[in-house]
C-alpha positions in Angstrom: -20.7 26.1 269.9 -17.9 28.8 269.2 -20.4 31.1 267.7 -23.1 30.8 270.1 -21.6 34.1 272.1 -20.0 36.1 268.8 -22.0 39.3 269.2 -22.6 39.8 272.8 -20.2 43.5 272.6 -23.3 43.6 270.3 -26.1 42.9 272.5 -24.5 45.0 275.7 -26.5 48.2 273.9 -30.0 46.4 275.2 -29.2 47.4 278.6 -30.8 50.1 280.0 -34.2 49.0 277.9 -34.9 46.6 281.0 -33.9 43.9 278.6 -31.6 41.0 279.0 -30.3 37.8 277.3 -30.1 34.5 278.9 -28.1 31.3 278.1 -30.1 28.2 278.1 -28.6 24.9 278.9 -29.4 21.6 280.4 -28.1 19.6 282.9 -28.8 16.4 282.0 -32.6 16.0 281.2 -35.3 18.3 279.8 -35.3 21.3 282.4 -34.0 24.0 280.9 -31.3 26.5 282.9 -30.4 29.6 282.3 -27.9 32.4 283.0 -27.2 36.1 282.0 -24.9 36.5 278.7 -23.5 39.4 280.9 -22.0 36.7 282.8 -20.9 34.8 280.1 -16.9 35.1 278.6 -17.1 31.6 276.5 -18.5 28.2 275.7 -16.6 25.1 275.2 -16.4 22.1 275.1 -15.2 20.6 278.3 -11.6 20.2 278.0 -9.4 17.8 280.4 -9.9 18.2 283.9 -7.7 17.5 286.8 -8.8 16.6 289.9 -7.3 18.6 293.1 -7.1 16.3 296.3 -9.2 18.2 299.2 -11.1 20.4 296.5 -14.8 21.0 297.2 -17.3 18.0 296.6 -19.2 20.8 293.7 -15.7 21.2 291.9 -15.1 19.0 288.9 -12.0 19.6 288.8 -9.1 22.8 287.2 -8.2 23.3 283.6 -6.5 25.9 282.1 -8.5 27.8 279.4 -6.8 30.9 277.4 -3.7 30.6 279.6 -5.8 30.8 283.2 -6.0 28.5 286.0 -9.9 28.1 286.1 -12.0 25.8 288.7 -14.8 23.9 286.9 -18.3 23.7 289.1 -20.7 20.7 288.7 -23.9 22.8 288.4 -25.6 19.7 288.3 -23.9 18.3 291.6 -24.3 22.3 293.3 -28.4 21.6 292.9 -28.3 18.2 294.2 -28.5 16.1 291.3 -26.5 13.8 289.4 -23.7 15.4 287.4 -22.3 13.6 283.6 -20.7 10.7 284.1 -18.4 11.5 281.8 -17.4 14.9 280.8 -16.6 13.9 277.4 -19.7 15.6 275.4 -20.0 18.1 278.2 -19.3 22.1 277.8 -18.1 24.0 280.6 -19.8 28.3 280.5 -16.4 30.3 281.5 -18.0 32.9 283.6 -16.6 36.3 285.1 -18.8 37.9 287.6 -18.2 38.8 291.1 -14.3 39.8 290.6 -13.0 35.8 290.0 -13.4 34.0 286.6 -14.9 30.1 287.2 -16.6 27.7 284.6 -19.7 25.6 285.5 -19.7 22.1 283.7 -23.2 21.4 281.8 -24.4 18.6 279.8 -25.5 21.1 276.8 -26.0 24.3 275.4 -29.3 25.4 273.8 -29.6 29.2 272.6 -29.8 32.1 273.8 -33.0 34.5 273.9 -33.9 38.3 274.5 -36.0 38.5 277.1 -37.6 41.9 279.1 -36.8 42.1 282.6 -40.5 41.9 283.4 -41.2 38.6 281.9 -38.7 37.1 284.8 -40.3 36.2 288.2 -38.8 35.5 291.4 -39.2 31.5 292.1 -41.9 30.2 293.8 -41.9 30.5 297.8 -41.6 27.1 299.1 -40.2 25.2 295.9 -37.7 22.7 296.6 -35.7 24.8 293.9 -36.3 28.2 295.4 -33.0 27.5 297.3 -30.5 27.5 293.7 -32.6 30.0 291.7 -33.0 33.6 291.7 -35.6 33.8 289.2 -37.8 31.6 286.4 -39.4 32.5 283.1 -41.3 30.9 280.0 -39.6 30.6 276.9 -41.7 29.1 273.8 -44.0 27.9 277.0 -41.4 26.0 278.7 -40.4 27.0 282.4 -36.7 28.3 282.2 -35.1 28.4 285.7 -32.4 31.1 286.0 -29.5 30.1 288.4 -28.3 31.9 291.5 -24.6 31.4 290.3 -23.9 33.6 292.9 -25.0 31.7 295.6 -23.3 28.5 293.9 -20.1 30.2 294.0 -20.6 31.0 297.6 -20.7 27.1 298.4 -17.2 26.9 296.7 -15.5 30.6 298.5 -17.5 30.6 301.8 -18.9 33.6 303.2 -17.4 37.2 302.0 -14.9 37.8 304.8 -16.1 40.8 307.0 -15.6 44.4 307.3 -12.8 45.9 308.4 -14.2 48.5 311.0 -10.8 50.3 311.7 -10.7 51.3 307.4 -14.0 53.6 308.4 -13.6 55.5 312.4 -12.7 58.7 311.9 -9.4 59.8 312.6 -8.4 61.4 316.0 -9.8 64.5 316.9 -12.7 64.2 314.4 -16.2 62.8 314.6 -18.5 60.4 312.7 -21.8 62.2 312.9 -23.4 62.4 309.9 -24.5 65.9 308.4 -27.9 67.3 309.0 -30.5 65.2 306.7 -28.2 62.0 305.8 -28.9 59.2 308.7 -27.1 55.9 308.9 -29.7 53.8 307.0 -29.9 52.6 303.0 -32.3 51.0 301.1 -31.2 47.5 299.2 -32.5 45.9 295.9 -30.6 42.4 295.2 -32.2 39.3 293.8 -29.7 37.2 295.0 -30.7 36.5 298.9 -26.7 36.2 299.4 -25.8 39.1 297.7 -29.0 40.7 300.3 -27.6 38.8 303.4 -23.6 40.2 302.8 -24.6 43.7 302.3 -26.6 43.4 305.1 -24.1 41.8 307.6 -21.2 44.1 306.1 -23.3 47.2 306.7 -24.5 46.0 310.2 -20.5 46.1 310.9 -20.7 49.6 310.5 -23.8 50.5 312.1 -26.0 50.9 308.7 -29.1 49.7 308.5 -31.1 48.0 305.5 -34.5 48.2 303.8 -34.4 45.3 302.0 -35.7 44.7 298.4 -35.5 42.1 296.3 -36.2 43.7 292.7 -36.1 47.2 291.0 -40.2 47.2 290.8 -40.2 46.5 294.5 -37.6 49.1 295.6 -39.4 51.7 293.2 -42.4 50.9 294.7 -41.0 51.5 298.5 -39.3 54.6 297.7 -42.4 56.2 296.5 -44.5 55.1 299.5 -41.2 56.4 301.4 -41.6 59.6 299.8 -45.2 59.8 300.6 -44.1 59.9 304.2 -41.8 62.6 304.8 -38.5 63.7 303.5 -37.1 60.8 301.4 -33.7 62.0 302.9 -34.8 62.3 306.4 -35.7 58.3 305.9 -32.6 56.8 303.9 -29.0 58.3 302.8 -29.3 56.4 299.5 -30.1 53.2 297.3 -28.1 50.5 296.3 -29.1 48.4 293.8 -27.5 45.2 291.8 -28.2 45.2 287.8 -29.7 41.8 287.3 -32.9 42.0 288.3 -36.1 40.6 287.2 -39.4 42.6 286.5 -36.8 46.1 286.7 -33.3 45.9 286.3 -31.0 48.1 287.8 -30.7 50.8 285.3 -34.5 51.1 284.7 -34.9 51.6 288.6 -32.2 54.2 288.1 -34.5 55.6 285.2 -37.3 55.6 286.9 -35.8 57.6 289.9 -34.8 60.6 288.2 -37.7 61.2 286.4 -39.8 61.3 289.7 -39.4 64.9 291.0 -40.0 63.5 294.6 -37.3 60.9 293.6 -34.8 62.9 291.4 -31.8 63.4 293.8 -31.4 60.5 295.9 -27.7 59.3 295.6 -27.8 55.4 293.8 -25.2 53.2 293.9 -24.9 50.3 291.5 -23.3 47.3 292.9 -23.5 44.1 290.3 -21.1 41.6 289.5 -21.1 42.5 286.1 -18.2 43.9 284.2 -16.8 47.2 286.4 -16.0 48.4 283.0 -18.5 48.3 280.6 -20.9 49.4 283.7 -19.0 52.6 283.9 -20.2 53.7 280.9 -23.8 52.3 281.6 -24.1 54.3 284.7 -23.3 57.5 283.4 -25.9 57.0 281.0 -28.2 55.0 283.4 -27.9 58.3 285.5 -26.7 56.7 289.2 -23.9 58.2 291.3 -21.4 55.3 291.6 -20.9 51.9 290.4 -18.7 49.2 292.3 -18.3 45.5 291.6 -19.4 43.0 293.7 -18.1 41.8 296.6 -15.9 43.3 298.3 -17.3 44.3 302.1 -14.7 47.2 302.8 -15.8 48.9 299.3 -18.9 48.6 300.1 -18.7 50.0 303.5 -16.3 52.7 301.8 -18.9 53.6 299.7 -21.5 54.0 302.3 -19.5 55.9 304.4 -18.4 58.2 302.1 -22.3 59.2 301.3 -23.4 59.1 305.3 -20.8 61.5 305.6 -21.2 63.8 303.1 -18.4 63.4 300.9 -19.9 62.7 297.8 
């Protein structure tokens, strides 16, 4: 299983092609489970674990792996079902995403497969599983479901700690009114219904208001209908969209803005939990504005701000 990742520097030139690769894996029984190679630093084999008193019910326990301190999740046990017994034949996926580094015990690995973004589907409303996923595919005609690790992680941290509001009043003797044609509102893509639900509260700290989408193909879709209207800019002072996203990732939405002339100049911000680095260079060629990791409410808000009040 050491190889299974060599090549993924490799495989970071598929995105912007609304492609993506996924990591399959069990969890104890036939289901196949996926998550983005983005996400993904190593495989191993899971090594000894120790067992923190008071640690949360999810969290098999903290090894160190390449001289860090890194919790181990029971994916299995996040879901609901029963995790290994024994961790002996178990691997742990060492995951960065969302500024922290955290492994997620599985009972195996599979492969992993290159997919196009509009082969993945948002789960089904109403599933008892809707609540873990963010998305589901077919591979070799065999449902894969595709984790919300984000939302996983969320059971371990707790909520994103709020806004600051004193980082964004303006300072004495100045005002916060926003220039002619930029008003206090932003439109969202996010898969992830946390990721939606903390931009949303953060912004509502700052008196911005969401449209709310959950894909690229859906936020596409409302811009254009937007633009159809009125003014685009009279409506919304920009986007902000994550990366991961089934039927249109991030970057393709991007794509697809600039080449519609009624689209071409609205200001995008990318916001993933993807690499900060290596999505530097992505959005330059992507074409967006700005790029900022997930989550962090004040650089959020900062963000916004800065836009609504014609800065940037």
């Amino acid at each position: 299983m050491s190889g299974v990742l060599e090549g993924v520097d490799r495989r970071t030139k598929m995105v912007g092609q609304n492609r993506l690769e996924l990591l399959l894996f069990h969890l104890g029984d036939k289901q196949l489970f996926a998550i983005n190679v983005f996400k993904v630093q190593e495989v191993i084999p899971c090594p000894p674990l120790k067992r923190l008193p008071n640690s949360h019910p999810i969290i098999r326990g903290i090894s160190h792996i390449r001289g860090h301190t890194v919790s181990v999740i029971d994916l299995a046990r996040s879901m609901g079902r029963r995790g290994p017994e024994s961790t002996a034949r178990a691997f742990v996926i060492v995951t960065a995403f969302n500024r922290s580094v955290q492994g997620f015990l599985v009972s195996s690995v599979d492969r992993i497969v290159n997919l196009n973004w509009d082969s993945i589907r948002p789960p089904p409303k109403g599933a008892d599983t809707e609540s873990y996923l963010t998305a589901v595919t077919n591979v070799d005609n065999v449902l894969v479901e595709i984790i919300d690790v984000e939302k996983i992680l969320e059971m371990v941290t707790g909520p994103a700690a709020p806004v600051t509001p004193e980082l964004f009043r303006p300072a004495e003797g100045q005002d916060d009114h926003a220039p002619p044609k930029r008003i206090r509102r932003v439109l969202v893509a996010d898969d992830s219904s946390v990721a939606r639900k903390q931009m949303v509260r953060a912004l509502a700290q700052i008196d911005i208001d969401c449209i709310v989408t959950r894909d690229g193909r859906e936020a596409l879709n409302k811009l254009i209908e937007m633009a159809g209207a009125g003014d685009l800019h009279e409506q919304i002072a920009m986007v902000i969209s994550d990366i991961e996203m089934p039927d249109m990732d991030g970057y393709t939405l991007v794509s697809e803005i600039r080449k519609n002339p009624a689209l071409a100049d609205m200001y995008v911000l990318l916001h993933s939990s993807l690499s900060g680095e290596f999505n530097d260079a992505m959005v330059k060629r992507a074409g967006a504005n700005k790029f900022i990791p997930k989550f962090d409410p004040n650089d959020l808000a900062g963000a916004v701000m800065t836009r609504i009040r014609g800065e940037v």
